[in-house]
C-alpha positions in Angstrom: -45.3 63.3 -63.6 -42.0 64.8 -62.1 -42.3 62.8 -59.2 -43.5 58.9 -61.2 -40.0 59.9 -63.1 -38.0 60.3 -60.5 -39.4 57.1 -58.8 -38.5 55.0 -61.3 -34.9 56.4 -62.0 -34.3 55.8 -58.1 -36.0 51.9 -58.7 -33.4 51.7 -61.5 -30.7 53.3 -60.0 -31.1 51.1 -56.5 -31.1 48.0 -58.4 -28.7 48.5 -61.1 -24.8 47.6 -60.7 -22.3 49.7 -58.3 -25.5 51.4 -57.2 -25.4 52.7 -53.5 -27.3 50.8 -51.0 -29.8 52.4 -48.3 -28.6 52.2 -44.8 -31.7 49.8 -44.0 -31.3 47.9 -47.4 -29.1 44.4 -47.2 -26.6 44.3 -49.6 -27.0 41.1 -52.0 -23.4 40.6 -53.2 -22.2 40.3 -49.3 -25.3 37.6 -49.1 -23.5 35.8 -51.6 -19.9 35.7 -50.2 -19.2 32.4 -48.0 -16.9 32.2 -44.9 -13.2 30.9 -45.4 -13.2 26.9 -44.6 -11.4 26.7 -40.7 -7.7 25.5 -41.3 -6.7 22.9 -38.5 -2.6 24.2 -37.8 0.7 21.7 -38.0 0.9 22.5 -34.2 -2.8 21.8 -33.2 -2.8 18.7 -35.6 0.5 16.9 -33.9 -0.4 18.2 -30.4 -3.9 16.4 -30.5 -2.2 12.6 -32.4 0.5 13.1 -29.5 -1.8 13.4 -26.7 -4.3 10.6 -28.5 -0.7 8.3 -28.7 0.0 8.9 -25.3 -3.2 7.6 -23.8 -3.5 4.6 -25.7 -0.1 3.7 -24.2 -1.2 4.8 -20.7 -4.5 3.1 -21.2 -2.3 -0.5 -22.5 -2.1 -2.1 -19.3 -5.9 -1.6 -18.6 -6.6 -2.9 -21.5 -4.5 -6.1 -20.9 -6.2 -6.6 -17.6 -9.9 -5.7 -19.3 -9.2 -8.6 -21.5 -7.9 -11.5 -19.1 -11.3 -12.6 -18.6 -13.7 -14.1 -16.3 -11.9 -16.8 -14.0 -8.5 -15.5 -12.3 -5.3 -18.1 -12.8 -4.2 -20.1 -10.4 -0.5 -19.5 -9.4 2.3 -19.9 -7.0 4.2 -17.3 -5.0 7.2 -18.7 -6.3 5.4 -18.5 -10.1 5.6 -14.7 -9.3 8.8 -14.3 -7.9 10.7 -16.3 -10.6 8.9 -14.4 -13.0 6.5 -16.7 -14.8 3.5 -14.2 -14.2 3.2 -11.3 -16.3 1.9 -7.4 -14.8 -1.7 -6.8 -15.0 -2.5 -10.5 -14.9 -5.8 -11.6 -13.5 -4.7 -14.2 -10.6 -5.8 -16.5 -7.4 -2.4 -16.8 -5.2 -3.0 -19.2 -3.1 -0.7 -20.4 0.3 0.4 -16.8 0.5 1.6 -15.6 4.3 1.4 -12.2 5.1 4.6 -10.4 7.3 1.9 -8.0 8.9 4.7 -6.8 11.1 5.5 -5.2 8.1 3.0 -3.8 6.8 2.4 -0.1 5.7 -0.7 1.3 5.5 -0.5 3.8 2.4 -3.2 5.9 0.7 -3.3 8.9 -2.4 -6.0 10.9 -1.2 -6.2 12.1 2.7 -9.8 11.5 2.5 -10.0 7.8 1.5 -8.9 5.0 4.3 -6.7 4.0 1.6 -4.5 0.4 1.5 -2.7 -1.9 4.0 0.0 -2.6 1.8 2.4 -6.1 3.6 4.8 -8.5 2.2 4.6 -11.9 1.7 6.5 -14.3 3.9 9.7 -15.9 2.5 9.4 -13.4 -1.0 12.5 -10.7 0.5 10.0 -8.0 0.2 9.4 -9.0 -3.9 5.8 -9.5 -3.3 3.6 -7.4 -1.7 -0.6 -7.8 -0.9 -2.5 -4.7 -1.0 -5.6 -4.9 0.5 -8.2 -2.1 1.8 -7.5 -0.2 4.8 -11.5 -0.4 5.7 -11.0 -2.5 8.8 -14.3 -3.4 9.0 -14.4 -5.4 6.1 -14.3 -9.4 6.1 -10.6 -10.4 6.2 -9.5 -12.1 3.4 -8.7 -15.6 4.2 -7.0 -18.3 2.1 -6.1 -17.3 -1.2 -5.7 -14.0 -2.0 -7.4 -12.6 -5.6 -7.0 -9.8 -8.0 -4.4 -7.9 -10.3 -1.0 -8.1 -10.6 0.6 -5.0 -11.5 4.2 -3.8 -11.0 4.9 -2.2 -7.7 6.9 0.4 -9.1 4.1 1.8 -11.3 1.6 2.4 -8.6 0.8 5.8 -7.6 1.7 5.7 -3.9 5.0 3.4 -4.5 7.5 7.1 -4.4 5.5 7.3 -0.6 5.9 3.0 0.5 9.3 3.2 -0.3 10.0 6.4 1.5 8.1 5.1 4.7 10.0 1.9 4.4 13.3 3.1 3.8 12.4 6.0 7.0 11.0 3.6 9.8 12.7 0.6 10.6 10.3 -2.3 10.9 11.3 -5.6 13.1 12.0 -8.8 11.6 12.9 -11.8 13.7 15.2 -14.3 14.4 15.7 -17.1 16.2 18.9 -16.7 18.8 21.3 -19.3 17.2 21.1 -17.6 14.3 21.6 -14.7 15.9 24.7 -15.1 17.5 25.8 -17.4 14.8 25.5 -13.8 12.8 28.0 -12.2 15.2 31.4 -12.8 13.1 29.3 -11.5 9.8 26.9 -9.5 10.8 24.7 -11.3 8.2 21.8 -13.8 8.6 18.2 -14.9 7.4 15.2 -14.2 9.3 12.2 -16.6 10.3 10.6 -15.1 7.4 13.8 -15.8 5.0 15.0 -12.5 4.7 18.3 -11.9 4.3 19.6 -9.6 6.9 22.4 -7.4 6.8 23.7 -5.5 9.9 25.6 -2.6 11.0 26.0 -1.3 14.1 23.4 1.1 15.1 20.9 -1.3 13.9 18.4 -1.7 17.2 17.9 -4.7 18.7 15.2 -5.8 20.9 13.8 -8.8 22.9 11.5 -10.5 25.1 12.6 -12.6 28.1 10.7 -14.4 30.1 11.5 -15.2 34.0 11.4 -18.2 34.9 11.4 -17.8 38.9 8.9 -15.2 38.7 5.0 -14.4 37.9 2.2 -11.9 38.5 -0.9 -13.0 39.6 -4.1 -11.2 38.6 -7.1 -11.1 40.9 -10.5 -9.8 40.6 -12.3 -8.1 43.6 -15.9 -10.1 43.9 -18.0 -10.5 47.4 -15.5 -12.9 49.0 -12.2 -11.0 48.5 -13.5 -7.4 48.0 -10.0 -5.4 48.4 -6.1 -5.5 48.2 -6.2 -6.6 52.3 -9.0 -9.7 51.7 -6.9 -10.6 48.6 -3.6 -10.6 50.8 -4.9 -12.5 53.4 -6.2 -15.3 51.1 -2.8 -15.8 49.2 -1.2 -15.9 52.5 -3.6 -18.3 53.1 -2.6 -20.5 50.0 0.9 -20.3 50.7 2.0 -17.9 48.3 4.5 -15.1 49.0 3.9 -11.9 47.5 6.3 -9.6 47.1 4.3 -6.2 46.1 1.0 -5.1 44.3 0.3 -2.4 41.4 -1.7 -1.5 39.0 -5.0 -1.1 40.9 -7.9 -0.8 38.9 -11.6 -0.7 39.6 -12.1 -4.3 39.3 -8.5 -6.0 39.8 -5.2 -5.8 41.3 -2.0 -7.3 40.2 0.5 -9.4 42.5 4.2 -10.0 42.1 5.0 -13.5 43.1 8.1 -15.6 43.5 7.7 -18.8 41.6 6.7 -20.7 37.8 3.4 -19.8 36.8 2.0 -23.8 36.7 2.8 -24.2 40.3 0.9 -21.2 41.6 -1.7 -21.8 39.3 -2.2 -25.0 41.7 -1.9 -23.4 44.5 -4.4 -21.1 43.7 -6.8 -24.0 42.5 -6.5 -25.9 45.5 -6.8 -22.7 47.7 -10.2 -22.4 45.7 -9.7 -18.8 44.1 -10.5 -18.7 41.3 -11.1 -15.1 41.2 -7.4 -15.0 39.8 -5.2 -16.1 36.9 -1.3 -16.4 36.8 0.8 -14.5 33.7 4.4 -15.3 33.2 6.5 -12.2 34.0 8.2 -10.7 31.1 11.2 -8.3 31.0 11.7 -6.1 28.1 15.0 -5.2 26.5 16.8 -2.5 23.8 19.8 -2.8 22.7 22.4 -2.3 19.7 23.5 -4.8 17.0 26.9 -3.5 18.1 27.1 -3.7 21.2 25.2 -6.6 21.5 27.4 -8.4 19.5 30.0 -8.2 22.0 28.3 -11.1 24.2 30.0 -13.7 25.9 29.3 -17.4 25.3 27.3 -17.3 28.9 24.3 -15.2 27.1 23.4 -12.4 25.3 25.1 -9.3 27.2 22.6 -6.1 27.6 24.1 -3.4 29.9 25.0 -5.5 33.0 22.4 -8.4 32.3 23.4 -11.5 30.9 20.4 -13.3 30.0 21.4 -17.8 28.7 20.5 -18.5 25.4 17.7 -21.1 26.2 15.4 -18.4 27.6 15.4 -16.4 24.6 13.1 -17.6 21.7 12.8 -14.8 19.3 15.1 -11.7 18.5 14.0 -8.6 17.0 16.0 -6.9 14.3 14.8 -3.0 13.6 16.2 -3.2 10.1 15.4 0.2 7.7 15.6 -1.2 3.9 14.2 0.3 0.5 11.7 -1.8 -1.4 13.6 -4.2 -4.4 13.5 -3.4 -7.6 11.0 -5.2 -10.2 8.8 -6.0 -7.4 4.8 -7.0 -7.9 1.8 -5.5 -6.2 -1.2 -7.7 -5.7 -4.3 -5.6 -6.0 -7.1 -7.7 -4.2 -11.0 -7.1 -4.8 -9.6 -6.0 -8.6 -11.4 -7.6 -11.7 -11.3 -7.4 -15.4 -15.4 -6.4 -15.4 -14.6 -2.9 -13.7 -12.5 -1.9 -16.9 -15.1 -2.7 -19.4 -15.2 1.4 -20.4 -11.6 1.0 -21.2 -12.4 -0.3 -25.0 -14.9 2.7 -25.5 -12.5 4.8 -24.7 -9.7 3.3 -26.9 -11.6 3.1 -29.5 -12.7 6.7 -29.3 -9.3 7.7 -28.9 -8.0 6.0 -32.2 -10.7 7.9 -34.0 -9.7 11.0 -33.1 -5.9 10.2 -33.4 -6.8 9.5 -37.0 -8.9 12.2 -38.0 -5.6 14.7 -36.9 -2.7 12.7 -38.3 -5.3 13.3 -41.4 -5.7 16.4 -40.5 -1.6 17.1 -39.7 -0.8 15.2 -42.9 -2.9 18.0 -45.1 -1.4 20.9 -42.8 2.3 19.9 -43.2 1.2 19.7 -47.6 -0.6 23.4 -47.4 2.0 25.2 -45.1 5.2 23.6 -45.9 5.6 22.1 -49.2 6.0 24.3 -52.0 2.7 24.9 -54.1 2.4 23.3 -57.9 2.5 26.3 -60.6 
């Protein structure tokens, strides 16, 4: 009986109020309690609507682009250039000539094959054609297609200017001009740049002689060395003056006269075996010192070399890329930004759930509380 009693005062006592709880027992009023709602701080809340703010800005020209539609405008290069095409339009330039003496090749990964970035003819640098640096790809001929964008937005336009501004790149000139440039040191360029020289700006050229010619000739069964070959020139009537460049299958000739009257001889001598190349002499300079020619010719150490036998001159002139100018992004189209809506729209979701968020931080943590 002592022990039913005592059972039932420790059933009583376990379940009544305040009464201690067993080690292995669970205790019900902790059951009860619920966790403290998360709070969602002022910083955490306006970090998150500034970083959502920011890439919806980021993300606005894509989204112009993702919305220009199917079919890419047709426009001018002087459309561009005068301003009457906005950034991030979806455009066909057509009649668009490419300075590809100028052109950079440029990339923002060193495992990619990157761009060939070049001007267009006649724009002063304004307009440039970026196309892929793959050069087994199909050239792009005719008009040229894709996105506008501004020039100095793209990624690698910090490492194009640099380049640009670091390695002088020739553009040409015809040699009135030239020496019509000699009082100024200013002129325009075949492509119509406008050119301004110092002194130390290089200058180079191509001249060819008139009086002289190399004649290559191909060993074959007939004329099978540098002696047979020798004896049938001599045989034409042509003079050499000295041989080089042997290779395993030709041998170059100096030869005194034009290139269209040995190229008879050599027909009617019946060797055929050999063509006739115009010999050309190379030569550096300085705008500086050039400047300094006579009226006789252009003046380059002790050669004077006429006018009339110089067709284009090279000017090696180092100059930064101009503000506000374009970029055409070929192979570019408004279909290959079609996640750029998903993502907005996600974006603005989330930008409204914190300024919500922020909005009932700032009320809880900084204005005072209603008695």
């Amino acid at each position: 009986m002592n022990g039913t009693m005592a059972s039932a005062m420790a059933d009583v006592t376990e379940g009544a109020e305040g009464a201690p709880i067993a080690k292995d027992a669970i205790d019900p009023e902790l059951v009860k309690l619920s966790r403290p709602r998360p709070k969602i701080g002022i910083v955490t809340a306006a970090g998150l609507v500034f970083l959502c703010v920011f890439f919806l800005i980021r993300l606005q020209p894509d989204r112009r682009f993702a919305g220009a539609g199917d079919a890419p405008a047709r426009v001018a290069v002087a459309d561009i250039t005068s301003g009457k095409v906005g950034a991030d339009a979806y455009i066909k330039l057509e009649a668009a000539e490419l300075v590809m003496s100028r052109a950079i090749r440029t990339s923002t990964n060193k495992a990619g094959l990157g761009l060939r970035v070049a001007p267009v003819r006649g724009t002063g640098e304004k307009l440039w054609i970026a196309m892929s640096g793959d050069g087994w790809e199909q050239p792009t001929l005719g008009a040229f297609t894709g996105r506008l964008r501004e020039l100095g937005k793209l990624p690698f336009a910090p490492a194009l200017d640099e380049y640009a501004q670091d390695h002088p790149r020739p553009l040409f000139a015809a040699a009135p001009t030239v020496r019509a440039a000699f009082a100024t040191g200013k002129l325009t360029a075949i492509t119509g740049d406008e050119l301004a020289l110092d002194d130390k700006t290089k200058v180079a050229f191509d001249t060819t002689d008139p009086n002289s010619s190399i004649i290559v000739a191909t060993f074959n069964v007939r004329l099978k060395d540098k002696a047979a070959w020798e004896k049938g020139l001599a045989a034409a009537g042509i003079a050499v003056t000295g041989s080089h460049d042997p290779r395993e299958d030709t041998i170059q000739f100096d030869a005194t006269g034009d290139p269209a009257h040995l190229t008879a001889q050599l027909l009617a001598a019946e060797l055929w075996a050999a063509r006739v190349e115009p010999t050309t002499h190379h030569y550096d300079t300085t705008w500086g010192a050039l400047k300094t020619s006579s009226p006789a010719g252009f003046v380059v150490g002790t050669t004077v070399i006429p006018d009339a036998q110089l067709d284009l001159v090279g000017l090696y002139v180092a100059r930064e890329i101009p503000a506000g100018a374009y970029a055409l992004i070929t192979d570019e189209n408004p279909e290959e930004y079609w996640y750029v809506l998903p993502i907005t729209i996600a974006l603005a979701a989330i930008g409204l759930v914190f300024a919500w968020a922020l909005v009932r931080a700032v009320k809880r943590d900084l204005l005072p509380t209603r008695a």
